[in-house]
C-alpha positions, 0 to 999 in steps of 0.5 A: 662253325661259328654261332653267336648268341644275343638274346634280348638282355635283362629278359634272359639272363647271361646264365641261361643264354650260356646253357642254352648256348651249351644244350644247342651245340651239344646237340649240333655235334651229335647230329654232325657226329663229329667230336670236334668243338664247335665255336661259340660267342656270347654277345654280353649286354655291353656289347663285348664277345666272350667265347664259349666251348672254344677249343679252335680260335682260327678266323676261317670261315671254312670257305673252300670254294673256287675264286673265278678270275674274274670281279667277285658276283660279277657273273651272279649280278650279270645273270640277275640282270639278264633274268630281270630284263627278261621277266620284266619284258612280260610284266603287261602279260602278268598285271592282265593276268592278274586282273582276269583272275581277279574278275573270274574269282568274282563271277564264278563259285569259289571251289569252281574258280580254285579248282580252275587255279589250281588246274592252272599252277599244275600246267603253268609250273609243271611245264617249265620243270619238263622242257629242262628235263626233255632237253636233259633227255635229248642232250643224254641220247645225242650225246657222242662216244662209247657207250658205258654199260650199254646205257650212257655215253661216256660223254654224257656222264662226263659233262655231267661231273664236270657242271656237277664239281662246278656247281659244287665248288665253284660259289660264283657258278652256283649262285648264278645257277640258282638265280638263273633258274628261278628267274627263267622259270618266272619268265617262262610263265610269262611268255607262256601268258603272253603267248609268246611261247613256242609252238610246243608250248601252250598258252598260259592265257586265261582271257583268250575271249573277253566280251566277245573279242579275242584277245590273243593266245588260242584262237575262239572256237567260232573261229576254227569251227568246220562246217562238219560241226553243223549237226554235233551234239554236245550230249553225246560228247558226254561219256567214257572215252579211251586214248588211242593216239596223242600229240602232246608234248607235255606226255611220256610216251609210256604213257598208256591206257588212258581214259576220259570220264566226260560230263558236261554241266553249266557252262559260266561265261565271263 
């Protein structure tokens, strides 16, 4: 490893920039627990480089990842491309987003409209971590051949070292990954806001009813409601209720023993 050291001159002199220099390698080795020396410079106040605890004069950068052949970060900046487009394709779905959380931070109580917030990160970041997952889940219990210890197909857990090594050797696969995600992640909210999401997927959508029009996402009450509602009284919605059945897509099937505790208060329309 290779540090270089350039404090602000004449603030902190050569001397302690050295010690310090010093102090911070030492403590470097200790927590790598190698004996090894690690290379040091010091960048002097006319700009010249003089070497400190330097036992290894090698101009390595200790890279041992895996070249593709192909154009360096051509496969980073393709997939940064691709998720760009892809997020940028719900930038209206985002702006009105933003616009609707800005007029009910102004019409509601602000530990009503935090909590109603923070309810909404929970689903709008939980749900995109559990689709990978699920599919993960199906790919495990599709996947062919025999079966190692009565648990996991023998191709599954090769599949899984090989994306492993490519991720962990490969630097071009690994970046483009790491994008990848992070930008398919954002754009999942996005399709999630504009409802473009699939039909296992819910809408992210806020503002479904806005001064007495519907403007996309889940349909408004007024328009699903059956005639068998006349006489329903939301008081007596009110109370302890158990789970038997679900149909959510979000849940586990180990899921049990659910209970809703309901009150109802002040409704505030916006």
């Amino acid at each position: 490893m290779k540090f270089t050291f350039h404090p602000a001159s004449p603030i902190v002199s050569s001397q302690t920039n050295e010690a310090f220099a010093d102090v911070l390698l030492d403590i470097l080795r200790v927590v790598s627990g190698s004996d090894e020396e690690i290379v040091s410079t010091q960048q002097t106040s006319n700009g010249s480089t003089s070497g400190g605890n330097n036992n290894n004069n090698n101009d390595d950068d200790g890279d041992n990842s895996i070249k593709l052949p192909i154009p360096e970060n051509s496969l980073v900046l393709a997939v940064a491309a691709i998720g760009s487009l892809a997020v940028l394709s719900h930038a209206p779905a985002y702006a009105q987003f933003y616009a609707s959380m800005q007029e009910m931070k102004a019409n509601a109580d602000p530990a009503d409209f935090s909590a109603a917030l923070n309810f909404w990160i929970f689903f709008a970041v939980g749900h995109p971590i559990l689709q990978p997952i699920l599919w993960i889940s199906d790919v495990l219990h599709g996947s062919p051949g025999p079966m190692v210890g009565d648990l996991v197909p023998a191709t599954f857990i090769l599949g899984n070292v090989v994306a492993i090594a490519a991720i962990t050797y490969i630097a071009e696969i690994r970046n483009a990954v790491n994008i990848g995600a992070l930008l398919a992640f954002i754009a999942y909210i996005g399709a999630g806001l504009d409802g473009q999401a699939g039909l296992g997927d819910f809408n992210l959508a806020v503002d479904d009813s806005y001064k007495g029009k519907v403007v996309k996402g889940c349909p408004a009450y007024d328009e699903v409601r059956q005639p068998s509602m006349n006489d329903f009284n939301l008081e007596k919605y009110q109370g302890l209720w158990y789970e038997q059945k679900f149909h959510d897509w979000t849940q586990f099937k180990e899921v049990y023993d659910t209970t809703l505790d309901i009150k109802v208060g002040q409704v505030i329309t916006i």
